[in-house]
Phi, psi and omega in degrees: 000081171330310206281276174286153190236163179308357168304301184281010182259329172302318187297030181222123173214150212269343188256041158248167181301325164317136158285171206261018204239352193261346178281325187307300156344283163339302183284326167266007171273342178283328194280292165350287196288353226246351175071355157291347168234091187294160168302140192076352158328143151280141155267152167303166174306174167294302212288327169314285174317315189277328165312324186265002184245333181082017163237163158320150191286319182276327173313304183291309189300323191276312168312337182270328173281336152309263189338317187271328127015307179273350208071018182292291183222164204235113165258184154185134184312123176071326141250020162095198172276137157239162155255133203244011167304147184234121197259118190220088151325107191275115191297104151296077173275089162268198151296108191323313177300309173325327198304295215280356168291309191262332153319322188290309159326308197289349220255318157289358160275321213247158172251152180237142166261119177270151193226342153214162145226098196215141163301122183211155159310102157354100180305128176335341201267302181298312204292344188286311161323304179278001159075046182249131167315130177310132173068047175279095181322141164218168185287090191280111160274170174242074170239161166236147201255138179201150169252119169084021204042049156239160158246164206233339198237103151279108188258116163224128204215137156257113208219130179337172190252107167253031190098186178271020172267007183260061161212184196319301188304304173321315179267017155293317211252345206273156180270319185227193186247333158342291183316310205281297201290319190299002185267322198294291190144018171262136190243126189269127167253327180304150104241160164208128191229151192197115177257090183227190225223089167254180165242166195276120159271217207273337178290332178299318197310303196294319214286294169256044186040073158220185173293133164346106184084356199268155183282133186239178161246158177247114172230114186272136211215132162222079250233145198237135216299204176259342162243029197076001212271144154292090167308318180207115178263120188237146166222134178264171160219100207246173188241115198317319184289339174229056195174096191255150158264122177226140185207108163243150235197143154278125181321349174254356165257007193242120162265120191230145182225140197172149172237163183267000000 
């Protein structure tokens, strides 16, 4: 089952109050808004879903209907689920130095915890991002960024393989990976950045101690070398009450493209 990872199965806990067909709901209304699941995807079958999730068959239905309900995905008897949500991003371009001044700012004010670094096959979302043959190894970091001893940042990022100067230790010790990638010798010229609104499933919740389902912001960030190449796939998850995105720009550096 391509579409989902063991990943997407933690975000299902039978002891939290939440019912579980609304947690289910969650993780695939997240892969849906979140562009791992396009518009025309096949959803697995009920009998699939509820096997790789460990729930009923009613469980699974009732979340696929919450789903269609909303517009999400179009069911019909004898050809499944599709998804018929149209994932059209709206693309922000500002002036780059500004970006990375100010990222480079948070990431030496706030402490980061690593919590994995492991070489894995490119998930379909990333290598498309990242412009790679499918399960093209790349490098998966974990961190999570936190202030005042709370944390505020779930970092989950995926990056070309750019040698050993890239691994657990460096990036315990690095203040950002800005800092970290410009020591290797990769210089980011680049961003594509895409800002929207999830809710927390059950890992975000424990990672950054809020509630299940509660709304988090999201930015998905992608960023490209000095010849252009796409490099580093990054998706934050950030927690609103302790995290504003703020960015200012002039009307003449600024592009904004998108239909409403």
């Amino acid at each position: 089952m391509r579409q989902f990872t063991a990943a997407d199965r933690t975000g299902l806990d039978p002891a939290l109050p939440i019912p579980l067909y609304h947690q289910l709901y969650v993780v695939v209304k997240r892969k849906i808004e979140g562009g791992e699941l396009r518009q025309g995807a096949l959803i697995p079958a009920e009998k699939d879903l509820g096997t790789f999730f460990g729930v009923s068959r009613i469980t699974v239905k009732r979340a696929l209907d919450e789903l269609e309900a909303e517009g999400y995905v179009s069911r019909q008897r004898g050809r499944g689920t599709h998804v018929t949500y149209k994932y059209e991003p709206k693309v922000l371009r500002a002036p780059l130095d500004g970006m990375l001044e100010s990222l480079a700012t948070m990431a030496r004010e706030t402490k980061v915890r690593l919590v994995e670094f492991i070489r894995v096959p490119a998930p379909p979302h990333v290598a498309d991002a990242l412009r790679l043959q499918a399960e093209h190894p790349v490098d998966r970091t974990i961190r999570i960024r936190s202030t005042e001893g709370l944390p505020f940042a779930h970092l989950c990022s995926w990056t070309l393989p750019i040698g050993p100067g890239l691994n657990a230790e460096s990036l315990k010790v690095a203040e950002s990976r800005l800092d970290l990638f410009r020591r290797i010798g990769l210089h980011v010229k680049e961003i594509d950045q895409v800002i929207t609104a999830i809710a927390a499933d059950t890992t975000l919740a424990q990672r950054l101690m809020v509630r299940s389902g509660e709304p988090l912001l999201q930015v998905t960030r992608i960023a490209f070398d000095q010849r252009g190449r796409p490099v580093d796939y990054l998706v934050a998850a950030y927690r609103p009450d302790r995290f504003q995105y703020h960015m200012k720009m002039s009307a003449k550096d600024v592009l904004v493209r998108g239909q409403r």
